[in-house]
N, C-alpha and C positions, 0 to 999 in steps of 0.2 A: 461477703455480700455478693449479690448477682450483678453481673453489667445490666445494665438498662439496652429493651429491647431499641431497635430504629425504630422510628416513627415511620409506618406504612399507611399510604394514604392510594384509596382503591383508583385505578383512571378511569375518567370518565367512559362511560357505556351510554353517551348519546348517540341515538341512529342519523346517520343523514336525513334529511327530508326527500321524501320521493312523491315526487308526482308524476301523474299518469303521460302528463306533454315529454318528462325527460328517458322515459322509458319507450324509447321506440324501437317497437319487434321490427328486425328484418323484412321486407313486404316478400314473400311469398308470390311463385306465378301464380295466377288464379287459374284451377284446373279445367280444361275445357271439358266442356257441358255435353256429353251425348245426347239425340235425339230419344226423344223417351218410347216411342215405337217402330222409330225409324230404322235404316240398317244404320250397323258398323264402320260398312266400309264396303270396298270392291278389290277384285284384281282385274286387270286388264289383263285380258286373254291373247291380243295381240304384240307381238314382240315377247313374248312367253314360252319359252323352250320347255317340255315337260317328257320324262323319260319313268316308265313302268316298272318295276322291279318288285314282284309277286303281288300282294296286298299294300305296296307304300307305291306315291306318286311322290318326287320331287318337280318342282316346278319351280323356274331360275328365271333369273332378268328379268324376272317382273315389274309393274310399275303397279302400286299398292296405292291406292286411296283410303283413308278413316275420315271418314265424317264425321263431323262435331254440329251442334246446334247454329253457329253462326260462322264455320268455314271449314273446308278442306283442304287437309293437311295431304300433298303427293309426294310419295318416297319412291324411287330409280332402284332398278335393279336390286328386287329383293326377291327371296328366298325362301319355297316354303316346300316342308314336307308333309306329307301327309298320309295317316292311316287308313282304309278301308276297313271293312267287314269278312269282304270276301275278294278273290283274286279276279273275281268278274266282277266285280262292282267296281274298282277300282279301274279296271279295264272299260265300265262303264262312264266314268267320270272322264277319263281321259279321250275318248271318242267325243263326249260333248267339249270339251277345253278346245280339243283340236278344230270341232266344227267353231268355234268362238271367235279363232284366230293363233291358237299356241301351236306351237311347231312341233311334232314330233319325232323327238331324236331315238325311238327306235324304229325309224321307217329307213335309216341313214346305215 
């Protein structure tokens, strides 16, 4: 004759109860709001070193402004390169930076 199987009995598969109070998402920053026609931002052309090198303009030590809807955000000595079109154009930009107040380190 056969052994008689064990008595298997399933466990239970009750869910926890969840409600929506014990499930709380991490709060997230809320993203700041750009102006919707406004600018982005600025660089301060004063205290601003900027040095030519064919069609690119690097420009150092700056002090960077972004504008947001309800404040501005000012970041110290940043760093920005940039592309032209043309090697007079670029040479164009940097003549007005200079009259702005940026220093230029190929006069040096």
């Amino acid at each position: 004759s056969m052994p008689s199987m064990p008595s298997m009995s399933m466990p239970s598969l009750s869910m926890p109860s969840l409600s929506l109070s014990s499930l709380k998402m991490p709060s997230m920053p809320k993203k700041k709001e750009r102006l919707e026609d406004g600018p982005y931002g600025r660089i301060q052309m004063h205290g601003c070193k900027i040095k030519q090198n064919g069609k690119k303009l690097k420009l150092t030590g700056c002090t960077q402004s972004k504008i947001y809807k309800d404040s501005v955000e000012n970041n110290e000595n940043v760093n920005f390169n940039l592309e032209c079109e043309t090697e007079e154009e670029a040479y164009s930009w940097k003549v007005s930076m200079v009259y702005g107040g940026a220093e230029d380190l190929d006069k040096k």
